[in-house]
ZAMARGU-4260 file (C-alpha; in steps of 0.2 Angstrom, whole numbers, plus 5000, padded with zeros to 4 digits):
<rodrens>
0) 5077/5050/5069 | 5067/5044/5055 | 5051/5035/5060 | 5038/5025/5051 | 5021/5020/5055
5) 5010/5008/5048 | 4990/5006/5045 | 4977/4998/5037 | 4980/4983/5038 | 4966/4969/5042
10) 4954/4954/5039 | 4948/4953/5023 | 4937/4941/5012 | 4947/4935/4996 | 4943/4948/4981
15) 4943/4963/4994 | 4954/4978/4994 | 4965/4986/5007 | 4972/5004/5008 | 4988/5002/5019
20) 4998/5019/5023 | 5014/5023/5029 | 5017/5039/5039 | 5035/5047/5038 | 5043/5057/5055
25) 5055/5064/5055 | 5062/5064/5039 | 5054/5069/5021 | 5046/5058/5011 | 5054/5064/4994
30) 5071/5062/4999 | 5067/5043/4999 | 5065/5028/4992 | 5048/5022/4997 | 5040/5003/4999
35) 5034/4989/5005 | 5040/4970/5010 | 5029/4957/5015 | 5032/4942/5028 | 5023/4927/5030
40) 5024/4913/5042 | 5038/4905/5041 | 5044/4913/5026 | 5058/4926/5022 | 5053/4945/5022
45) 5050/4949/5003 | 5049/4963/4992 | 5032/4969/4987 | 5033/4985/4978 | 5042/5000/4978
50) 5044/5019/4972 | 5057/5032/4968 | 5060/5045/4955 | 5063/5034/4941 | 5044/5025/4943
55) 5037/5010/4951 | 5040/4992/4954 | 5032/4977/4958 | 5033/4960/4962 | 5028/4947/4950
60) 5015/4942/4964 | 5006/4958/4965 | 5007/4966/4951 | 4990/4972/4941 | 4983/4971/4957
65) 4992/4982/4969 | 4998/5002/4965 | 5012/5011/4976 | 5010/5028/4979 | 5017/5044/4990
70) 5007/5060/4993 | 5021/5071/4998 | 5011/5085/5005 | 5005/5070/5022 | 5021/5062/5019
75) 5014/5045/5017 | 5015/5029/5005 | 5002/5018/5002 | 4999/5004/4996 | 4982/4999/4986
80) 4979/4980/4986 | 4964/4975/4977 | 4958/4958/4973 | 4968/4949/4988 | 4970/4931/4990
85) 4973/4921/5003 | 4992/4919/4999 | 4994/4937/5004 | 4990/4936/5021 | 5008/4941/5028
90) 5013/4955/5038 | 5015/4970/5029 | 5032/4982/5032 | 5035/5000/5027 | 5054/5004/5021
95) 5062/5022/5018 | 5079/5020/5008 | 5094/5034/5007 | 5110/5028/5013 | 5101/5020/5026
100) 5087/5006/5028 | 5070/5014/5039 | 5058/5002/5041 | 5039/5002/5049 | 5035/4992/5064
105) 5022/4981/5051 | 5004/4979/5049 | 4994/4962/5048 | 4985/4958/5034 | 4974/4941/5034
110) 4966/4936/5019 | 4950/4924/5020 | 4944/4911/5010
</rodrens>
C-alpha cells in the first residue's frame, strides 16, 4: 500500500520560505508522478506544481517562486516555497500518480502579514 507523508509546513511571515517534503512508502518514487495541490478555506483543492519525466510544472500562482523536486535515493518530493504571501496560506497535499491517485494526509501552511 502506497503511503505519503507530509512535513514542513508552518507559520511564516510574508516573504519567508518553506521546505515541505513528502516521504513515499511503500512504493518508489521514480515510478510516479509527483506533486502538490493546495486547499484553502472554503475553496476547491488546486493544483500547485508537479513533476514527471518530461519536466516540471506550475501554477500560474506560484510560479518563480516555488521549485518541485524528488531525490530518488530518500524517496521524497519537496517542494521549495520562497517568497510566500499571505494568499498561500492553504493546506498543502502530496500526490503520487500511476494508474492510481496517492495522496498525503496534508500539511498547514499559514502565511502572516
Amino acid at each position: 500500500q502506497v503511503q505519503l507523508v507530509e512535513s514542513g509546513g508552518g507559520l511564516v511571515q510574508a516573504g519567508g520560505s518553506l521546505r515541505l517534503s513528502c516521504e513515499v512508502s511503500g512504493g518508489t518514487i521514480s515510478n510516479y508522478r509527483m506533486g502538490w495541490y493546495r486547499q484553502a478555506p472554503g475553496e476547491d483543492r488546486a493544483f500547485v506544481a508537479g513533476i514527471n519525466m518530461s519536466g516540471t510544472y506550475y501554477a500560474e500562482a506560484v510560479k518563480g517562486r516555488c521549485t518541485v523536486s524528488t531525490d530518488t535515493a530518500k524517496n521524497t518530493a519537496y517542494l521549495q516555497m520562497n517568497n510566500l504571501k499571505v494568499e498561500d496560506t492553504a493546506v498543502y497535499y502530496c500526490y503520487a500518480r500511476d494508474v492510481n491517485d496517492y495522496w498525503g494526509q496534508g500539511t498547514q501552511v499559514t502565511v502572516s502579514s
